[in-house]
N, C-alpha and C positions, 0 to 999 in steps of 0.2 A: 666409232669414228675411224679406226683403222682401217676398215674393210672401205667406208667411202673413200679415204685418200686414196688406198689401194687401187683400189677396182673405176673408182669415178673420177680421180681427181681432187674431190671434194674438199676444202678445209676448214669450212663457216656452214653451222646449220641455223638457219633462224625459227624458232618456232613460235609461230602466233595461236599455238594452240589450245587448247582448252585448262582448266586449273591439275587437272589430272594428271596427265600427261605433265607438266610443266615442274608440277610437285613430286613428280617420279624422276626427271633429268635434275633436278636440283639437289635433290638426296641423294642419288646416283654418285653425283660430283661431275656431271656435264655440262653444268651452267658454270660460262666465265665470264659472262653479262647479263645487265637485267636493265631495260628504256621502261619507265613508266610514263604515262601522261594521264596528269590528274586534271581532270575540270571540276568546274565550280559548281558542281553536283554533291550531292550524296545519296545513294540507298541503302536503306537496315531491312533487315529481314531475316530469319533463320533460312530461308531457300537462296537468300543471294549467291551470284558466285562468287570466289575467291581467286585471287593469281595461283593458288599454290595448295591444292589438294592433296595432302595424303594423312599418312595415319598420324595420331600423336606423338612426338614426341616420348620417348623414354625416359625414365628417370636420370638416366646419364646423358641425355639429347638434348643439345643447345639448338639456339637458332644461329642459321646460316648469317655470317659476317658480312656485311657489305661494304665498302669506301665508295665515296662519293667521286663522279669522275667530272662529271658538269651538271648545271641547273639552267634552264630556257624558260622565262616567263613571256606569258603576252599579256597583251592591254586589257583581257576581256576574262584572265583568270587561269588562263590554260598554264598549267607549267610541264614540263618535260624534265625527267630527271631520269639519269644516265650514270649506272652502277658498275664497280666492277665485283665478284664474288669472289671472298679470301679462302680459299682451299683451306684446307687442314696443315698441310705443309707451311702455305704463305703466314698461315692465322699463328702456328706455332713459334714464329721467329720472333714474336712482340712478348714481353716481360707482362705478366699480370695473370690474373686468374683469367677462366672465360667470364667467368659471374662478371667480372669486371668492368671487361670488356665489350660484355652483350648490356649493361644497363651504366654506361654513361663515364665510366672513369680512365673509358680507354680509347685516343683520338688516330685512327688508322694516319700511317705520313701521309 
């Protein structure tokens, strides 16, 4: 991100790209947003794809923290939902385990 502001200007990258890539800026620590839009679909399959490809978790590896920034429904089921990503740094400032945290006992301000 450096070399873009540097060299381009740059300050916002949006990527609409594939689960791979997406799951490699996320573990990275390059994602400070996440827009989903869920419709009133669903597919199962082991070949589906996923927002967020990569390798497993480790045994000391949580999931990434999200806070909720807005929610957008429509009449016909669409909802849009608008996250921001709690860094390590931000995720740290909050009293509690991560256990805690990542399954229910911990409400982001």
């Amino acid at each position: 991100m450096e070399k873009l502001k540097t060299l381009l200007g740059v300050e916002c990258v949006v990527s609409t790209a594939g689960s791979r890539l997406n799951g490699a800026l996320l573990r990275a620590g390059l994602v400070d947003e996440i827009s989903l839009v869920f419709l009133p679909a669903v597919i199962g399959g082991d070949s589906t794809p996923t927002l967020f490809r990569s390798p497993d978790l480790g045994p000391d590896g949580w999931p990434t923290l999200l806070k909720l920034l807005s929610v957008k429904s429509e009449d016909k089921g669409r909802v849009y939902l608008h996250y921001q990503v709690l860094q390590e740094e931000e995720d740290e400032k909050h009293p509690g385990s991560k256990r805690d945290r990542c399954f229910g006992q911990y409400t982001p301000d």
